[in-house]
N, C-alpha and C positions, 0 to 999 in steps of 0.2 A: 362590499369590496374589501380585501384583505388588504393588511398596511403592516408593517413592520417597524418596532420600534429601534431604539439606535442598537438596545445588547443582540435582539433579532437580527438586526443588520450588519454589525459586527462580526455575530456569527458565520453568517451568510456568509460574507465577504471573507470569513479566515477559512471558512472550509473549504468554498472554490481557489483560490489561492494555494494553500497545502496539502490540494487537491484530496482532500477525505472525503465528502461527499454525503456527510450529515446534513440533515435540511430543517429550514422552519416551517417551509410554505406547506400550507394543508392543502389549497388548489393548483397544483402545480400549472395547469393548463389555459388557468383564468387569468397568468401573469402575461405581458406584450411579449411579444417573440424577440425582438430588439432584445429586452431584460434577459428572457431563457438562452440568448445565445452568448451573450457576456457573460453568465453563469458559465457556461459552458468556457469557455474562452481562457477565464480564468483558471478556469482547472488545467487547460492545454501548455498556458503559460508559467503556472504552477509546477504542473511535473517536470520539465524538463526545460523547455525555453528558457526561463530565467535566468537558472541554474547554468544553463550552457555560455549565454552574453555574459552574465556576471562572469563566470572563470575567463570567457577571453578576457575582458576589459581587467579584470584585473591582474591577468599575467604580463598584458599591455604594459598597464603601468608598475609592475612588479611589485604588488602589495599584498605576497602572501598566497600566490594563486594555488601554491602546491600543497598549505597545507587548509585552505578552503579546501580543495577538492576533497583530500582525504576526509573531514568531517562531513561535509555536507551531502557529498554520493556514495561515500563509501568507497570509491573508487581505489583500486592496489596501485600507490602512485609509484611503486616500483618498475610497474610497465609502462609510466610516463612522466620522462622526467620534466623539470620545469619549463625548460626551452623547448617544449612539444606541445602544453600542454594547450595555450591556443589552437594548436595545428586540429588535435585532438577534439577538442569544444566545437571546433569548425566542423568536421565530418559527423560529429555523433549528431547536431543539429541538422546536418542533409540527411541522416537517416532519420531518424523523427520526422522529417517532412514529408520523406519518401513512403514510411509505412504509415503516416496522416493522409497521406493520399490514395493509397493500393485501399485502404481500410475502406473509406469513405467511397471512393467508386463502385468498392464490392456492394456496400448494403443499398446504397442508388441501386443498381441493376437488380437485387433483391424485391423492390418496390420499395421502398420505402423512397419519403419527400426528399427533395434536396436539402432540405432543411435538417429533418429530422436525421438527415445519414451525417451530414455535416455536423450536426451538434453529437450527432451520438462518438460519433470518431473520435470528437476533440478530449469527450470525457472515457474514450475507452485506451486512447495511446497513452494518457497520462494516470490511468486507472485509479482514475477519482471518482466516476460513477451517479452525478449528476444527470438526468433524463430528464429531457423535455415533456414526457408522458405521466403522469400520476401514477400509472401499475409500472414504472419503470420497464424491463423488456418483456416484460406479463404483458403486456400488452399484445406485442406480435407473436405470443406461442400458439393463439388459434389459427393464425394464418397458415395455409397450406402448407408455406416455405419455413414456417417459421423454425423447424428444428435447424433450419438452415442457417437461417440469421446468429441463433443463438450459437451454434456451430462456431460459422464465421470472427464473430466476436471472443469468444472462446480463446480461438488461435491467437485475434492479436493481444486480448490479457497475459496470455502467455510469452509472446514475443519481448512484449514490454517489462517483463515480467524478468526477467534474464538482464544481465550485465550489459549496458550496449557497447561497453567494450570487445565483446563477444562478436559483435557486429561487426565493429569496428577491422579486429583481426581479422575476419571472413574477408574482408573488403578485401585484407592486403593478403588474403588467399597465403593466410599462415596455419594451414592444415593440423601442426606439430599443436600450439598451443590450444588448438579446440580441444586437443583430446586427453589434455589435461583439466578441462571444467570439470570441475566438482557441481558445485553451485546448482546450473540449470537441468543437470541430471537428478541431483535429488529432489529440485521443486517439482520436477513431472512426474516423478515416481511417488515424493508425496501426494503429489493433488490425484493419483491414480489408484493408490491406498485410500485415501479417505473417501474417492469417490464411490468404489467397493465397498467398505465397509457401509459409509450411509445405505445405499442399495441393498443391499445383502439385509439390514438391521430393517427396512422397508418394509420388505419385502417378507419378511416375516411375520410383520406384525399384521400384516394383510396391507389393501387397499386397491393401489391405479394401476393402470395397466404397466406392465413390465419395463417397455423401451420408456414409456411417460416417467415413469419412476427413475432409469436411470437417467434420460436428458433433466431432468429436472435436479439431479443427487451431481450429476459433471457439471454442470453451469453452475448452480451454484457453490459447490469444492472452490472453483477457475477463480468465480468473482470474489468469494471470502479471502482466497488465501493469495490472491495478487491484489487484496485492498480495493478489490472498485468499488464492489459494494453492490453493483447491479440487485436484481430480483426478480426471478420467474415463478417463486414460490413462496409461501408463508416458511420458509423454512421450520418456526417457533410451534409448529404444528407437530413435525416430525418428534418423535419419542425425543428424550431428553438429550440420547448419546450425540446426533446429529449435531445440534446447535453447539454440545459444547466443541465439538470436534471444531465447527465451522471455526467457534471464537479462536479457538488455539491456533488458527490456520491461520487465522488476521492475523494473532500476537506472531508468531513466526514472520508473515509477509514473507518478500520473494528473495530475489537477489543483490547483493550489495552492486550498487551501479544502476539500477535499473529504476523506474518510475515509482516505484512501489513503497508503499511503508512498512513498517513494524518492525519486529528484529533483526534480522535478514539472516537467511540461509548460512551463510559466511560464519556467522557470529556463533551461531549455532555448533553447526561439525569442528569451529576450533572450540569452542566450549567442551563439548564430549570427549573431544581428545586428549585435552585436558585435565580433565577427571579422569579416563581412562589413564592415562600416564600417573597421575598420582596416586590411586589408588596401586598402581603397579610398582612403583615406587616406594612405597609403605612397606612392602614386604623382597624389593630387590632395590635398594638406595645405591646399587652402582649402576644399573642400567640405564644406560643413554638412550634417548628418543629424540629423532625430529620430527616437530610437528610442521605437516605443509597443510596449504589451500593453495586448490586449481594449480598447484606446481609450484607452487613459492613458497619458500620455507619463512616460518614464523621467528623473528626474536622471540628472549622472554620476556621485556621489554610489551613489545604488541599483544602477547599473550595475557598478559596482567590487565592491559588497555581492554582488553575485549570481557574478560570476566569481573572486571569492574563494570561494565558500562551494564552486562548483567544484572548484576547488584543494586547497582542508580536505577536501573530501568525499574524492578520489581520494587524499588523502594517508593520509588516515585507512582507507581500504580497502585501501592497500599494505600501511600496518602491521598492521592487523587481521590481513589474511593471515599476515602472520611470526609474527606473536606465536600464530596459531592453528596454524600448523604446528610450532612450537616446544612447544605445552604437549601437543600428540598424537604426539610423535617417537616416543614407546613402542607407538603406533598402528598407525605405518605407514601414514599417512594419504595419501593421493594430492595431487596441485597442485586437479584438478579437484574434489573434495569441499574444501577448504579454501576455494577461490574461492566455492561451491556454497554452504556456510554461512556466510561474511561477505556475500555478499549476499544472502540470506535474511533474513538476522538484522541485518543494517545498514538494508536498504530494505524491512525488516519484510514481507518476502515471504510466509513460510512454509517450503514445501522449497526445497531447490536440485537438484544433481546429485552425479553419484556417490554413494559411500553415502551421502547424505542428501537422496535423490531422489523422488520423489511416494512413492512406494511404501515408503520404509523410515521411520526415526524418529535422534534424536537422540541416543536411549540408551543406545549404543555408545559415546560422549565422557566425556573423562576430569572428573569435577569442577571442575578449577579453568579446564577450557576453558566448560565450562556458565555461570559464576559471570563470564567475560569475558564470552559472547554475550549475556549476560544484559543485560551494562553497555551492550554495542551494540546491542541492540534499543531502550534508552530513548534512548541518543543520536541514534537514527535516528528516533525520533517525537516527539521532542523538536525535532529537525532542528539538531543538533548545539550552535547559538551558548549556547541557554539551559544546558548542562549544561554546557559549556566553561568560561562566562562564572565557571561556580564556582572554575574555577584559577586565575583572575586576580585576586591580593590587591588590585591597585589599586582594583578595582573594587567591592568589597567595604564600603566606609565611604559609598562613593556610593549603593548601591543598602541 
């Protein structure tokens, strides 16, 4: 009978929570159903519920609520100011419910258990990636429907995958600022790039049948780069370009606002512009630029905010790295499984590569390396300033 000790359980217990979707269990199947649906649970209440009752309750009591929001979802609090911002937590929480339920009824009438649609839902709106199954949604790609299932899922990694502010606005049938999103047009057009290119790079080198190849190259694009994590395929199989692509997809992640982890799309296109403007500025030092996202013009103030958090970010994944190869030296651990699990476990991915690749588990790490990822998984959904900001005595009498 499998048992987990406390750094296992710790683990456990910080991946479903910030919703990454790393795991110990090497029998996932053999655990009570009870346990697999609180796994699951956790992850639902992880990505978004929490986050949502915390901003109401604390705009309630007015302790801060506006600028929790902006650290912890990302969210442009310029389109909500603080006397909204419960109203806001309110609707974004009825749609999380609403697309927890369209989700979950779809893969019922799919076949699949009640069980199994319900747990699958709660770890696909909050795209943490958690399966009650061992082959994760390997499981259902022989079934007849199954390009369906994966299909289906697909769509809501992607929903969730976007700003639910985005949502939000649809609701109030504000047409004008849909078509200012930046954000969710270029995560479908990335994940639509990358899906090609894996296909294409395939299909070259020989192998499965065509349409196999590509359902198998879009689902998992969908899963890596909206952070669920799912798995229909050894991906670690595919020529080397694939995986790294996948990983980069994690480190990117989706949209600032949305369930997802790792950089966020946002952070990204003002980073480029960024450098684009400086680079132009090198050689025309009068030329003015304003930088926007989705319509909203950036200070340089926020600009500096975002290409530092760059910097923290990549500074903090070098050392991750060292200090993870450092507490596995007795291991033997590879470069690529060490890189594999700081970004997993930092852009709350799930798996990585090498031994800790779709198909394997974490429960081969020594303790006090589980009891670090652990720390990095809340830093990365945290999105590092709010857990940092705890090392800074200064700031400390202020807050």
């Amino acid at each position: 009978e499998e048992r987990l000790g406390v750094a296992a359980s710790i683990f456990e217990a910080t991946s479903g929570i910030t919703a990454t979707g790393s795991t110990n269990l090497l029998n996932i199947e053999a655990w009570p159903k009870a346990l697999l649906l609180w796994r699951a649970t956790t992850q639902w209440l992880g990505g978004l519920g929490i986050l949502v009752i915390f901003v109401a309750l604390m705009s309630y009591l007015g302790m801060g609520a506006k600028s929790l929001f902006r650290n912890e979802s990302s969210f442009q609090t310029g389109e909500v100011s603080v006397s909204r911002i419960k109203d806001t937590a309110s609707v974004i929480l009825r749609i999380y419910l609403v697309i927890t339920f369209v989700c979950c009824m779809g893969l019922w009438a799919m076949g699949m258990t009640f069980f199994d649609a319900f747990a699958h839902t709660l770890t696909t709106v909050s795209t943490g990636g958690f399966s009650p199954k061992q082959d994760s949604i390997a499981y259902y790609s022989s079934w007849g429907n199954g390009w369906l299932i994966e299909l289906w899922l697909s769509l809501f990694m992607i929903i969730c995958s976007i700003s639910f502010l985005v949502w939000v606005v649809l609701m109030k049938k504000r047409w004008k600022r849909l078509k200012l999103e930046e954000e969710g047009k270029y995560f479908v057009i990335g994940c639509l790039v990358v899906t090609i290119l894996i296909f294409v790079e395939s299909v070259m080198v020989g192998g499965d049948d065509l349409l196999l190849t590509l359902r198998r190259a879009w689902f998992n694009t969908v899963s890596m780069a909206s952070t669920t994590g799912y798995a229909t395929y050894d991906y670690t199989q595919w020529p080397a370009f694939a995986p790294i692509l996948l990983m980069l997809g994690m480190m990117l992640g989706g949209c600032s606002g949305s369930t997802t982890g790792g950089f966020k799309m946002s952070r990204l296109v003002v980073t480029l512009r960024v450098m684009k403007h400086e680079v132009v500025r090198a050689f025309r030092p009068n030329k003015v630029d304003r930088i926007q996202v989705n319509g909203n013009r950036l200070s340089t103030e926020s600009q500096v905010q975002i290409v530092t958090f760059l910097v923290l970010f990549a500074l903090l994944f070098v050392f991750s790295v060292l200090v993870v190869t450092v507490l596995e030296t007795y291991n033997g651990i590879d470069i690529d499984s060490a890189f594999g699990m700081v970004i997993a476990t930092l852009c709350n991915g799930g798996p990585g590569v090498g031994s800790v690749g779709p198909m394997n588990s974490f429960a081969h790490l020594e303790p006090w390396t589980k009891i670090f990822l652990s720390f990095v998984m809340i830093l990365g959904r945290l999105e590092l300033y709010t857990v940092l900001v705890l090392f800074v005595p200064s700031l400390w009498k202020r807050y």
